[in-house]
py3Dmol code that shows the C-alpha trace and the ligand (Angstrom):
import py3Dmol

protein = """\
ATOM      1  CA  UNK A   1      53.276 -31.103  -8.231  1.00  0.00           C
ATOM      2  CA  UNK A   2      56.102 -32.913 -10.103  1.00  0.00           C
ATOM      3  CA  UNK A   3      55.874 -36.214  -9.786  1.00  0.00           C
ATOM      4  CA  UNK A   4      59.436 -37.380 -10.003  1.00  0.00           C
ATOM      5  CA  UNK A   5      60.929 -34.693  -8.305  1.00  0.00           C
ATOM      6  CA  UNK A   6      59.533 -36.504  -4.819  1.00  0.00           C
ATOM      7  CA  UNK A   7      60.330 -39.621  -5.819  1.00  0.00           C
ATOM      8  CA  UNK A   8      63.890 -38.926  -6.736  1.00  0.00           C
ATOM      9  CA  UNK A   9      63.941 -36.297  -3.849  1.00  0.00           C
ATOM     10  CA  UNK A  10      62.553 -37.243  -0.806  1.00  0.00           C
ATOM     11  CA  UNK A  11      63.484 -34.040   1.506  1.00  0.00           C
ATOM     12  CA  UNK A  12      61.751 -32.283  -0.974  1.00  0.00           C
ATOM     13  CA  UNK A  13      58.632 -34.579  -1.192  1.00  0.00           C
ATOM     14  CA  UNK A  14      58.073 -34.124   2.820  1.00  0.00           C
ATOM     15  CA  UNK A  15      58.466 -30.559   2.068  1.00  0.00           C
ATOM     16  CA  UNK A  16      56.048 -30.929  -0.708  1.00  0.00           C
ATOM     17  CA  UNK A  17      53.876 -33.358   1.595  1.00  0.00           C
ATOM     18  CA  UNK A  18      53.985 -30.597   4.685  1.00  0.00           C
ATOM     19  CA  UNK A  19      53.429 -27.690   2.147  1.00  0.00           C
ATOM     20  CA  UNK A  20      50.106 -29.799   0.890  1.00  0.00           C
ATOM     21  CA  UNK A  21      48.957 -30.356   4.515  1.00  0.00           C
ATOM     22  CA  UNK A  22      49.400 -27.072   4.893  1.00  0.00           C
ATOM     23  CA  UNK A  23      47.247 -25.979   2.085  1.00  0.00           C
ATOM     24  CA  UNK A  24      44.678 -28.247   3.108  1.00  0.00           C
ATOM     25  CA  UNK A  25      44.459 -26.906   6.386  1.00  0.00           C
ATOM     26  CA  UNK A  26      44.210 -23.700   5.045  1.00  0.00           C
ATOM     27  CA  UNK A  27      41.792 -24.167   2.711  1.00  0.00           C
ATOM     28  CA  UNK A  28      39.555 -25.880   6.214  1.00  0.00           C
ATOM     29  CA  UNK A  29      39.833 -22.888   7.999  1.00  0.00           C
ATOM     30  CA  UNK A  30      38.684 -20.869   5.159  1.00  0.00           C
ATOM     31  CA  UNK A  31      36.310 -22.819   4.003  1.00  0.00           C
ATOM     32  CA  UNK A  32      34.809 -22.924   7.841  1.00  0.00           C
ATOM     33  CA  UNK A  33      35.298 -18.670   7.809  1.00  0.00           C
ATOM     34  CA  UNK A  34      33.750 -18.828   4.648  1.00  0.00           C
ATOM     35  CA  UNK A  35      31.135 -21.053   6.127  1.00  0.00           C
ATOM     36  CA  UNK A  36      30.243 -18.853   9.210  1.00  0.00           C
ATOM     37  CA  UNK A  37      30.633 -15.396   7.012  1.00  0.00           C
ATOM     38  CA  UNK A  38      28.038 -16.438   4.683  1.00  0.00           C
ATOM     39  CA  UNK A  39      25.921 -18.103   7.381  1.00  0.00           C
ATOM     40  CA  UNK A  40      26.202 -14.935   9.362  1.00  0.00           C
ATOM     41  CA  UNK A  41      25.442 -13.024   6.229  1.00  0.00           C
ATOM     42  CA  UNK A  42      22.735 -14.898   5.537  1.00  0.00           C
ATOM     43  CA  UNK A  43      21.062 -15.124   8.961  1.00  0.00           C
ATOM     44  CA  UNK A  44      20.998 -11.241   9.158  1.00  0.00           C
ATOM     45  CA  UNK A  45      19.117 -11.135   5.483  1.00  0.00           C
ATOM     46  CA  UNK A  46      16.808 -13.824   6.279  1.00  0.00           C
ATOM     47  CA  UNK A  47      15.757 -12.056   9.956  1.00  0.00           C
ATOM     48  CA  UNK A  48      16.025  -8.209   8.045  1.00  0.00           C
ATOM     49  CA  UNK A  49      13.065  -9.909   5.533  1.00  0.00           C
ATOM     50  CA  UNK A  50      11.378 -11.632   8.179  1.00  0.00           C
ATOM     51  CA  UNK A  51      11.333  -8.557  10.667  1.00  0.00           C
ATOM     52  CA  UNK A  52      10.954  -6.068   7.402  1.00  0.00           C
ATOM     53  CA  UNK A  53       7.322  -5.875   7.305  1.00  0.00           C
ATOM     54  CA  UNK A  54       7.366  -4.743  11.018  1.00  0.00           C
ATOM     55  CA  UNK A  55      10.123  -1.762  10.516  1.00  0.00           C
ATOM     56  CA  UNK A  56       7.807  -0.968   7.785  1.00  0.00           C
ATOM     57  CA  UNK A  57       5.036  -0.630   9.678  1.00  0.00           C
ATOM     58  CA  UNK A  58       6.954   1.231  12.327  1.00  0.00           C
ATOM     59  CA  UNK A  59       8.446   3.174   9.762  1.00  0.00           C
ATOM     60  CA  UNK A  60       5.367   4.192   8.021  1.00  0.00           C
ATOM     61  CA  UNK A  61       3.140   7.361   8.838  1.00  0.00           C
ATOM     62  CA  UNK A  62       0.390   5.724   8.263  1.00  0.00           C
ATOM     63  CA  UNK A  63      -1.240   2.475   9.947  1.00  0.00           C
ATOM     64  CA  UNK A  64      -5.248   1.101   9.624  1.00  0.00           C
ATOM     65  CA  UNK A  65      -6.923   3.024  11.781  1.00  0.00           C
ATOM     66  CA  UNK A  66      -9.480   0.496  13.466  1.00  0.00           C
ATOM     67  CA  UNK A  67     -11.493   2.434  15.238  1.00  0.00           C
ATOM     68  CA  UNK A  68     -12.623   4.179  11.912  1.00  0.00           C
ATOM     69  CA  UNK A  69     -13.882   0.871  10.552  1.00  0.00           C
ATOM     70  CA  UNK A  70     -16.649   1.227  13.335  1.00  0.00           C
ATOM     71  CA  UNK A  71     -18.810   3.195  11.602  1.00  0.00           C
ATOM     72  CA  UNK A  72     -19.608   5.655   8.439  1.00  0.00           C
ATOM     73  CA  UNK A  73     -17.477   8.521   9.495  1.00  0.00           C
ATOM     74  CA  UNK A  74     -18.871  12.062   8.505  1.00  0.00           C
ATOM     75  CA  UNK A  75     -17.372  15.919   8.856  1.00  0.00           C
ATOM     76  CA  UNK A  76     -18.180  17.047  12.280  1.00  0.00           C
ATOM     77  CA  UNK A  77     -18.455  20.492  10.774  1.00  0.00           C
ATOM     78  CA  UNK A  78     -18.623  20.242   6.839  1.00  0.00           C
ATOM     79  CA  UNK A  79     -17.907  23.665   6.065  1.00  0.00           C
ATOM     80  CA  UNK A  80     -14.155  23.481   8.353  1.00  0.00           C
ATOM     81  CA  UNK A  81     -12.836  19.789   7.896  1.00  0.00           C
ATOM     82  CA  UNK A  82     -10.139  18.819   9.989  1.00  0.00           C
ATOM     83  CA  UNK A  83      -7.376  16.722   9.807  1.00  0.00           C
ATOM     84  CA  UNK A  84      -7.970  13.036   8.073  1.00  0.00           C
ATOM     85  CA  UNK A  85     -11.630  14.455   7.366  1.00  0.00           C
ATOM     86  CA  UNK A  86     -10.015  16.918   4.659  1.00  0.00           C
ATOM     87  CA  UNK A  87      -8.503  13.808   2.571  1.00  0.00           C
ATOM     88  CA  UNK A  88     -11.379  11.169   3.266  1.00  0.00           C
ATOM     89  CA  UNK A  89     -15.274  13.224   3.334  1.00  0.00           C
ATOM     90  CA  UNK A  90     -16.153  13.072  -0.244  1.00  0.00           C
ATOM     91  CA  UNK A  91     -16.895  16.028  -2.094  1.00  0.00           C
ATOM     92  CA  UNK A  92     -19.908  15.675  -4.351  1.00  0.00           C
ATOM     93  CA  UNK A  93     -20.279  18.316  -7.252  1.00  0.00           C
ATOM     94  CA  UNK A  94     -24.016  18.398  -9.053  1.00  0.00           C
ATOM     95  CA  UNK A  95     -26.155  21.348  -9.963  1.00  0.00           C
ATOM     96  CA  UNK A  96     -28.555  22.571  -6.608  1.00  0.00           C
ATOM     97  CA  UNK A  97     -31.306  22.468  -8.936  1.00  0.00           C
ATOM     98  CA  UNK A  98     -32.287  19.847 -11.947  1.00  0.00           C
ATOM     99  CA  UNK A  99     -35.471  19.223 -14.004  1.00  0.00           C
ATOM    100  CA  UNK A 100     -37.325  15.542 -13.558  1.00  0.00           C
ATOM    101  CA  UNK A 101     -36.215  13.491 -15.986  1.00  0.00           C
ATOM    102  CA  UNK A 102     -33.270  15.264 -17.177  1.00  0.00           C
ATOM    103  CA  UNK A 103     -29.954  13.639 -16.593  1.00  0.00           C
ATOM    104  CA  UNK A 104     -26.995  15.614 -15.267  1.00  0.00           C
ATOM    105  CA  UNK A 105     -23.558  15.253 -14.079  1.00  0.00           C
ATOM    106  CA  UNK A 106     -22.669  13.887 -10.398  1.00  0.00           C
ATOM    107  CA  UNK A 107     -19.044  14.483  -9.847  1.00  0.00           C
ATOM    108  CA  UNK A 108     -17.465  12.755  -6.488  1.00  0.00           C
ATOM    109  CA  UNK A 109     -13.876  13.997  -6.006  1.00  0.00           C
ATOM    110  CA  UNK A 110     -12.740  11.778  -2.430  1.00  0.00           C
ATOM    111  CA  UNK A 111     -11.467  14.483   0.054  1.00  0.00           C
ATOM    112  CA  UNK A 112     -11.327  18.141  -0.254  1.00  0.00           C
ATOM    113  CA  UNK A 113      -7.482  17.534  -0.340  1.00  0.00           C
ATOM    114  CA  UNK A 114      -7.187  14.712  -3.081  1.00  0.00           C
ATOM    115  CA  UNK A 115      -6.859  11.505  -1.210  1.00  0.00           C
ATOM    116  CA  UNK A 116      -3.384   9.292  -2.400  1.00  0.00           C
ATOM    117  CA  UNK A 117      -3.516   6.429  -4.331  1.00  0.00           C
ATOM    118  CA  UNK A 118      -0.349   4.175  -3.566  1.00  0.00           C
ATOM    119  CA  UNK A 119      -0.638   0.581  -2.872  1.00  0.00           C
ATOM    120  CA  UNK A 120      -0.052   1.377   0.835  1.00  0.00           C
ATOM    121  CA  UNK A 121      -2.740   3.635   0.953  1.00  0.00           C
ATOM    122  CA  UNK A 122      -5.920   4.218  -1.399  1.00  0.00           C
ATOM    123  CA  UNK A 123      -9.680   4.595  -1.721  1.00  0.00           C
ATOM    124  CA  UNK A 124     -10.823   1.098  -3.410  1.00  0.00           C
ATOM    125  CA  UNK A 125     -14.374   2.176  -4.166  1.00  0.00           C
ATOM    126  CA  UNK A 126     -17.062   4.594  -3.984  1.00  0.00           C
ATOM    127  CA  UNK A 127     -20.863   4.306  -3.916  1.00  0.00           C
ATOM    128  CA  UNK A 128     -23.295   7.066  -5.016  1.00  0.00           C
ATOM    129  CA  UNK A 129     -26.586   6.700  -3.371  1.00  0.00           C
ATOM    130  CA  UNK A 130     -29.582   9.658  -3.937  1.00  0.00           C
ATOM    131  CA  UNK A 131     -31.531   9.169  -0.779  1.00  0.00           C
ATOM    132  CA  UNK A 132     -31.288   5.480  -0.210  1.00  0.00           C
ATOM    133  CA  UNK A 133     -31.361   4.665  -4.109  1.00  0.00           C
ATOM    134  CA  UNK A 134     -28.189   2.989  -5.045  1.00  0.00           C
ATOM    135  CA  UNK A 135     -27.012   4.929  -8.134  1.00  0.00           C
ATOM    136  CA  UNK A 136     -23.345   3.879  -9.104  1.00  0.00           C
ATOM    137  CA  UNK A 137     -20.425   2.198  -7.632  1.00  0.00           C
ATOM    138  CA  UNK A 138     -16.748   3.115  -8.584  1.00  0.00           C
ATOM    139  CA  UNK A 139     -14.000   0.479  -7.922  1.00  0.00           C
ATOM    140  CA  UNK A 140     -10.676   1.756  -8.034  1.00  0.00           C
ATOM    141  CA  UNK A 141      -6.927   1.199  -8.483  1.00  0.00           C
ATOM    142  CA  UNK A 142      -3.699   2.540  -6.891  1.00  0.00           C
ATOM    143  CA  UNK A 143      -0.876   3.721  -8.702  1.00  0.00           C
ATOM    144  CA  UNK A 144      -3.381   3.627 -12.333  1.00  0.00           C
ATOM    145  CA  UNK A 145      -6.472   5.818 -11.085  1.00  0.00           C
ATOM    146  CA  UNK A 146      -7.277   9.241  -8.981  1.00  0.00           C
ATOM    147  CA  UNK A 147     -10.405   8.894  -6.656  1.00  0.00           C
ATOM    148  CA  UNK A 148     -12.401  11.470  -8.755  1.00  0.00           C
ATOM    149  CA  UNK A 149     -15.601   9.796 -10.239  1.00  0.00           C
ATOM    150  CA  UNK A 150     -18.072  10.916 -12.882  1.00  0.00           C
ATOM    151  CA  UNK A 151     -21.340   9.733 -13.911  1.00  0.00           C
ATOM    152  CA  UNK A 152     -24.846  10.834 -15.141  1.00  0.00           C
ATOM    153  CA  UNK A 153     -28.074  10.168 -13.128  1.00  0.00           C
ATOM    154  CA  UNK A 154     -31.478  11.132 -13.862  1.00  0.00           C
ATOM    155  CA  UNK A 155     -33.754  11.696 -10.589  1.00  0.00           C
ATOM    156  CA  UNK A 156     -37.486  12.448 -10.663  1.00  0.00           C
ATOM    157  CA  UNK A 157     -37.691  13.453  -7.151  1.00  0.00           C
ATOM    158  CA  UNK A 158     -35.519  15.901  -4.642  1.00  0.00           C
ATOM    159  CA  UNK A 159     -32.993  14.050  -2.980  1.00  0.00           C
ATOM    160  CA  UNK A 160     -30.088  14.026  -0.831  1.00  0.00           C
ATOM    161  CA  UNK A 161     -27.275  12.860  -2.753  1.00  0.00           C
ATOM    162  CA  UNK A 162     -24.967  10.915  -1.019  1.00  0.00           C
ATOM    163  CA  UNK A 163     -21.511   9.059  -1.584  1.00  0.00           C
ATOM    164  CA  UNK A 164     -19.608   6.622   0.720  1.00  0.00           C
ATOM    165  CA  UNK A 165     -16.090   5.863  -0.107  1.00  0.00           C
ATOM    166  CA  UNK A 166     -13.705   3.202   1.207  1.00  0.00           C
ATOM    167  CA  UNK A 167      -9.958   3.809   2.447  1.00  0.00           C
ATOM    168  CA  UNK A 168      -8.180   1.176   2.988  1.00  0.00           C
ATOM    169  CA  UNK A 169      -6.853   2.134   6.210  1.00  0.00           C
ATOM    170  CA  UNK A 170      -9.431   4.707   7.550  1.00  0.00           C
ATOM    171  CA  UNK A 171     -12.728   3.223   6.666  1.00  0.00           C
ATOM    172  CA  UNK A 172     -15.993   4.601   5.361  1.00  0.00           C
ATOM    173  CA  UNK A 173     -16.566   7.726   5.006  1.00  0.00           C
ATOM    174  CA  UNK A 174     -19.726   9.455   3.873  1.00  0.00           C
ATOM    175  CA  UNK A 175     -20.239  13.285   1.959  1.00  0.00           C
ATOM    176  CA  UNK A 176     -23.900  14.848   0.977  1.00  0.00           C
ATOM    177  CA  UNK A 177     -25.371  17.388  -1.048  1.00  0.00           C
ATOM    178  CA  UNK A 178     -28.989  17.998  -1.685  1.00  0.00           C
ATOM    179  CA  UNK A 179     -30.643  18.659  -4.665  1.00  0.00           C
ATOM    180  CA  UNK A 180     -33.906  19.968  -6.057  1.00  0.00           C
ATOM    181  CA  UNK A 181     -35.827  18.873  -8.416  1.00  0.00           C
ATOM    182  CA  UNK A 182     -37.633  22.264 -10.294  1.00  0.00           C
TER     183      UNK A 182
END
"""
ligand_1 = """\
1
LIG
Fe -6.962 7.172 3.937
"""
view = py3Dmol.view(width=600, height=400)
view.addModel(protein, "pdb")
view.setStyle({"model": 0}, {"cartoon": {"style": "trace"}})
view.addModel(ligand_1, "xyz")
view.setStyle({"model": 1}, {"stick": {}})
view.zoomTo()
view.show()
């Protein structure tokens, strides 16, 4: 705004004066639009992150099953597993016959049908047991590690190898397999 044009002009400097009101006004209405846009806008982010764990879990296929934390789950029939017993029993893999003394290679491979490993869902450890002789424990990552687990054990005695594994939403679950010491 010229400064002597209103002075020397004063039809033009109510003009001016109304135009400037004017702009003011506008600029209160759209700063109060502006206001309740970005309030709106931000109201709806905040509740979509506050309520976003929920549609997650309503979202997701799979939720912690508590029921399963209960107990050691085991295959009703270990020859046919069914349904979350295919990706949970763990699958042991030694020879059916060692020598005393002699160590050999236990492999435990959780589920018959690789079990995931995503931060959502994964196996966080494993424990291999030969009767009720702790023998190893595997802890695990998702995303860096597959729940397949190796490790050499010497027995003197015939035993009934056994590993438990831990899903982090479907519990413990236990797999066997005898062996014989020759
Ligand atoms: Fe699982």
């Amino acid at each position: 705004m010229n400064f002597n044009i209103h002075m020397g002009n004063p039809g033009l400097y109510k003009i001016l004066k109304w135009k400037t009101g004017e702009l003011i006004m506008n600029a209160k209405i759209l700063n109060r639009r502006t206001f309740l846009e970005k309030g709106l806008v931000a109201t709806v982010t905040l509740g979509i992150s506050y309520l976003s764990p929920y549609f997650a879990l309503a979202q997701s296929p799979a939720k912690k099953e508590t029921d399963l934390f209960k107990q050691v789950n085991l295959a009703r029939d270990p020859d046919n597993l069914q349904g979350l017993e295919l990706g949970h029993v763990p699958q042991i893999k030694a020879p059916d016959s060692i020598k005393p003394g002699v160590p050999f290679e236990v492999e435990v491979r959780v589920g018959k049908k690789l079990h995931e490993m995503i931060p959502a869902h994964y196996i966080d450890w494993v424990d291999l047991y030969a009767d009720d002789i702790f023998l190893a424990k595997f802890i695990l990552t998702p995303n860096f590690t597959q729940p397949i687990c190796k490790v050499l054990v010497t027995v003197n005695n015939s035993a009934t190898l056994r590993a438990i594994e831990h899903c982090n939403l479907h519990g413990l679950w236990e797999g066997t397999k005898s062996i014989k010491v020759i």
